[in-house]
Each structure stands twice: as C-alpha cells, then as structure tokens.
N, C-alpha and C positions, 0 to 999 in steps of 0.2 A: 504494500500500500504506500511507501513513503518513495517510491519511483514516481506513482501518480501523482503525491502530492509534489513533489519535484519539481514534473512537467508542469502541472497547472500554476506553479509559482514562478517556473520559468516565460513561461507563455504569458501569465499577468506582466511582469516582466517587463517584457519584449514589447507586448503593448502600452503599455507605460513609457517607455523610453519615446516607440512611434508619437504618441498623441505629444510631448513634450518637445520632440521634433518640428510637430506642425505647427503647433502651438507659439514655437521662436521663428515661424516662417514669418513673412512680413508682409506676404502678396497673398491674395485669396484663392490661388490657385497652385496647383504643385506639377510638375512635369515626372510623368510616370509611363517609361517606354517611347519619349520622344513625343508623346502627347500632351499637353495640357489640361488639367482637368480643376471643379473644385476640390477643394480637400475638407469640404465639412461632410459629405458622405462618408470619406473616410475618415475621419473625426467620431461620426457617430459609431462604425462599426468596430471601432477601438472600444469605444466605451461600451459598448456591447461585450465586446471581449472578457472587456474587466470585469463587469457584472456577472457575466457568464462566468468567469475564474472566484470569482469574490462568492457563491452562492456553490458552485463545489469543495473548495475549500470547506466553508461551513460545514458540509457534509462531512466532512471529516474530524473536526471538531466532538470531543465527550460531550454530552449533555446527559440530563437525570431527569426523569420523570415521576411527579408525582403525584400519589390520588390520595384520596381518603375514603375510608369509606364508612357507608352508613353505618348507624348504629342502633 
C-alpha cells in the first residue's frame, strides 16, 4: 500500500509544481506542441488532479468509528 500512497503523493506532486508553473506564466496563454493555447483549462484539470490525489490519500488515512447503542 505505501507504493500507492507514493504514486499519488508523487502525482499531487507533479501537479502542484504544473499549476505553480502556470501560475508564474505572465500571458494567458501557454504554447504546448508549437501551439498556443489557454492555460486555464489546464489550470482547472490540475486542480482536479489534486483533489482527485487529496481524497485518495484520505482513503488511506486511520479513522475510528463510532456508535452507541440503545439501551
């Protein structure tokens, strides 16, 4: 299990570093493949990333559960 947790710390990461990238860009547009494009679609699918990394992690996280019961 701590391979996976690994990758998805790697991959938040990686996306983190991206969005911090575009973030210091200065023009609203980024060149990817010799094309120009915006970069807030790819802005949001970072942050997507993250949240997607940020809520498997969780998963992996102890947590306790508790009831009570009637009496």
């Amino acid at each position: 299990m701590s391979v996976d947790i690994q990758q998805i710390e790697t991959i938040r990461g990686q996306a983190l570093g991206h969005i911090e990238d575009l973030l210091g860009n200065a023009g609203p547009t980024i060149t990817v493949n010799g094309e120009e494009m915006p970069w807030a679609p790819l802005l949001a699918a970072l942050e997507q990333t993250v949240a997607w990394c940020d809520r498997k992690l969780a998963e992996y996280q102890p947590y306790e559960v508790r009831s009570r019961g009637e009496t």
